[in-house]
N, C-alpha and C positions, 0 to 999 in steps of 0.2 A: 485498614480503613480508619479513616481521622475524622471525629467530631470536632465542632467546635459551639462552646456556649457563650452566649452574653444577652449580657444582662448589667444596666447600668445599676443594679444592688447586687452588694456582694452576697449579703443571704442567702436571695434568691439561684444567684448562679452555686451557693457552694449543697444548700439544698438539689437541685436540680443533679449537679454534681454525685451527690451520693443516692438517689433513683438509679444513675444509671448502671444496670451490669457492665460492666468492659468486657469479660470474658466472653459472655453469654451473648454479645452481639459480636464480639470479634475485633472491637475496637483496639489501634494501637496504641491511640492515644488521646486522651479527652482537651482540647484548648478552651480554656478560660477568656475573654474578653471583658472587661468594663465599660465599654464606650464601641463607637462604630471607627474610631480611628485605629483603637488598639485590635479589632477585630480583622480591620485590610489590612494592618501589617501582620499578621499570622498569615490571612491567605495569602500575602505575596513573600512569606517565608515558607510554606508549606501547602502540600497537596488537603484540600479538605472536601471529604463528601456528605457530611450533612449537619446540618449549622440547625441550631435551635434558639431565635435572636426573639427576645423582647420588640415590640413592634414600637410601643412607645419609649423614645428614650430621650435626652435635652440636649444631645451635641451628636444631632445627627440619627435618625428615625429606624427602626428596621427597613421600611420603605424604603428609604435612602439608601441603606445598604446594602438592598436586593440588586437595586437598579445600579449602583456599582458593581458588582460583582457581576448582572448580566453586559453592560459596558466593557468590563474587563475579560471579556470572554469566558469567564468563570461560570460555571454552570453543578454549584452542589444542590441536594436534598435540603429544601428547608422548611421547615414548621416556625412558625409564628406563634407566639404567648402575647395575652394582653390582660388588662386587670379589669375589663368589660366589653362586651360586644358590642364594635359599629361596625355595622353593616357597609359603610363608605368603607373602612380596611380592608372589608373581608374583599371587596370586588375589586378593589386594588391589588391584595396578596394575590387573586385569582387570576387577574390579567399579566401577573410576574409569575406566573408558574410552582409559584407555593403550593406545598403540598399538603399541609393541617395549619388548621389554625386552634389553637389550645386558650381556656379559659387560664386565669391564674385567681388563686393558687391551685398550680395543676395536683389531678389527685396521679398517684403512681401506677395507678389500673390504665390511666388516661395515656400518661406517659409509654410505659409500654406498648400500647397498642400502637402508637404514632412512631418510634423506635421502630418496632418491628416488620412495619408497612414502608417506614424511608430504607431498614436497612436491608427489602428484598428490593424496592426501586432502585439503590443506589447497584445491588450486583447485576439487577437486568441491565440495568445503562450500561456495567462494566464489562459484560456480554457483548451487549451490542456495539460497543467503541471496538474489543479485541473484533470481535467479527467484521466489522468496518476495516480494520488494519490487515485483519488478513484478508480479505478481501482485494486491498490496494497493493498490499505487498504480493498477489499471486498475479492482479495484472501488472504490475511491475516486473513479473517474473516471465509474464507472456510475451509484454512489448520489449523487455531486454533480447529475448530468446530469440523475436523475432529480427532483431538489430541484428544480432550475431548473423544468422542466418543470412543476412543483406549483404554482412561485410565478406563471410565466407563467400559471397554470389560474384561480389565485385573483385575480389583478390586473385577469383580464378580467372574472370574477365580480363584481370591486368598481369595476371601470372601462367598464363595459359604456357606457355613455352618453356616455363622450367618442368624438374620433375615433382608432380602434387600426389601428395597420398593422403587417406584418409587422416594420420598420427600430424603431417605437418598442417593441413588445413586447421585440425583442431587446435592445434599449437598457437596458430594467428589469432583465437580467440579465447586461449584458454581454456577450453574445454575438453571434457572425455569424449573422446573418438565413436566410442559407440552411439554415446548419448547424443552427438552431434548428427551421428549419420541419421538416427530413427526422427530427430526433430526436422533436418534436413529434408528427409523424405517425405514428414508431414507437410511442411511448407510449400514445397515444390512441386510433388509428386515425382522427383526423380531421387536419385541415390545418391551422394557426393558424386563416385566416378563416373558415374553417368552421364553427371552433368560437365563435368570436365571434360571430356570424349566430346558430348552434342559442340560446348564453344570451340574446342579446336577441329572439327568437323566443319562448324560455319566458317571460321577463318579462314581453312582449307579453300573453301568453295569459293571465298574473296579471293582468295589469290589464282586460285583456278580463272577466273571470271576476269579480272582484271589485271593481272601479270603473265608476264611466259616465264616466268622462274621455269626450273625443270622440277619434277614431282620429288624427286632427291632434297630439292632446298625447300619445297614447300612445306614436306613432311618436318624437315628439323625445325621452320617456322613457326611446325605448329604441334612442338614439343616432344615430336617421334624422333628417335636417332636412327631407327631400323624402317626403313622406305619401306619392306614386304609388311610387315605388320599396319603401317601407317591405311595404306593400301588392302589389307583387311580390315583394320577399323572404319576405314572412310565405306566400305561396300556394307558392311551391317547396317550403318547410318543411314543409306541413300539406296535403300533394295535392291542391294546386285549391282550397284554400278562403279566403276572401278575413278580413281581419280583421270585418270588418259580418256576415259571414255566419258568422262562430265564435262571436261573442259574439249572434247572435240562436238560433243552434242551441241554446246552453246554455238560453234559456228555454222551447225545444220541451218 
């Protein structure tokens, strides 16, 4: 975790500076600023989550510097210092998401408390960002899973006539065989083989229905070499009914 201070007096920031524990809040590293320019080039050199900026400053305001930093998509912990209260700042630091606003010259009881309250805000947010990421990275993990799934669906659709197993389907997508068949079976409700057997069972019944092939060439059309088997698997498919006896039914 990176602080960063400014403060267009160097006093005040080398003061401020030695208030803070580094250890004690975990800080890796405290950034110094003088001005609101030398402060965006830190943040567009480095990750920074909470900034403790002088509100008044003559090249360039805290204010000014909130509202770059929320322009710049930047979004750290910041507290506001000033060397009197206007109420016109404070309802401005409040509509920028400032999170203290500090008198100066801050007392160190002061400082601490506002330390210690940016640096459990700064780890909630850093909770809820990783949980955000994992979050996106597990539907990323869903809607890949489910791609896979798709591609496995179409290859067998386009691949029906070779020989498919479990190890080569996983192959076409890179994945573990087993892990594929249990996702497989979640998406579909069938089993890899299963579903290999239902498409060339349909094709079967295309050719049955619309060719006279002999049941010989249908079977090897629809990735059987051995006609008896073919011929078993098409009767489990279709309750008892043999391919001779599907394709004479349709002329009933």
């Amino acid at each position: 975790m990176n602080i960063l201070l400014v403060d267009d007096e160097r006093l005040a920031v080398e003061v401020m500076n030695r208030m803070i524990d580094r250890e004690k809040y975990g800080f890796s590293v405290i950034y110094k600023a003088l001005s609101m320019k030398q402060a965006q080039q830190i943040c567009e050199e480095t990750d920074i989550d909470i900034i403790i900026c002088d509100i008044e400053m003559p090249r360039g305001s805290g204010l000014d510097f909130v509202q770059w930093l929320l322009d710049t998509g930047r979004n750290p912990i910041v507290i506001f210092l000033t060397s009197h209260a206007v109420f016109s700042y404070a309802q401005q630091a409040v509509s920028l998401g400032v999170q203290d606003y500090l008198l100066k010259p801050v007392e160190p009881e002061d400082m601490n408390w506002a330390l210690e309250k940016a640096v459990k805000n700064a780890k909630n947010r850093e909770k809820g960002l990783l949980k955000e990421e994992k979050i996106r990275k597990l539907n990323e993990g869903v809607q890949s899973a489910e791609k896979n799934v798709e591609k496995v669906k179409v290859y067998i659709e386009t691949h029906f006539k070779e020989e498919l197993t479990r190890e080569s389907l996983a192959s076409e997508v890179f994945m573990n065989p087993d892990y594929l068949s249990k996702l497989f079976k979640k998406n579909t409700g069938s089993s890899l083989m299963d579903y290999v057997t239902k498409v060339r069972i349909e094709r079967a019944k295309e050719l049955l229905e619309r060719t006279v092939l002999p049941i010989s060439e249908i079977a090897i059309e629809t990735g059987y070499s051995n006609t008896a088997y073919f011929t078993k698997m098409f009767k489990k498919y279709t309750n008892g009914i043999t391919p001779r006896e599907y394709r004479k039914g349709l002329g009933e």
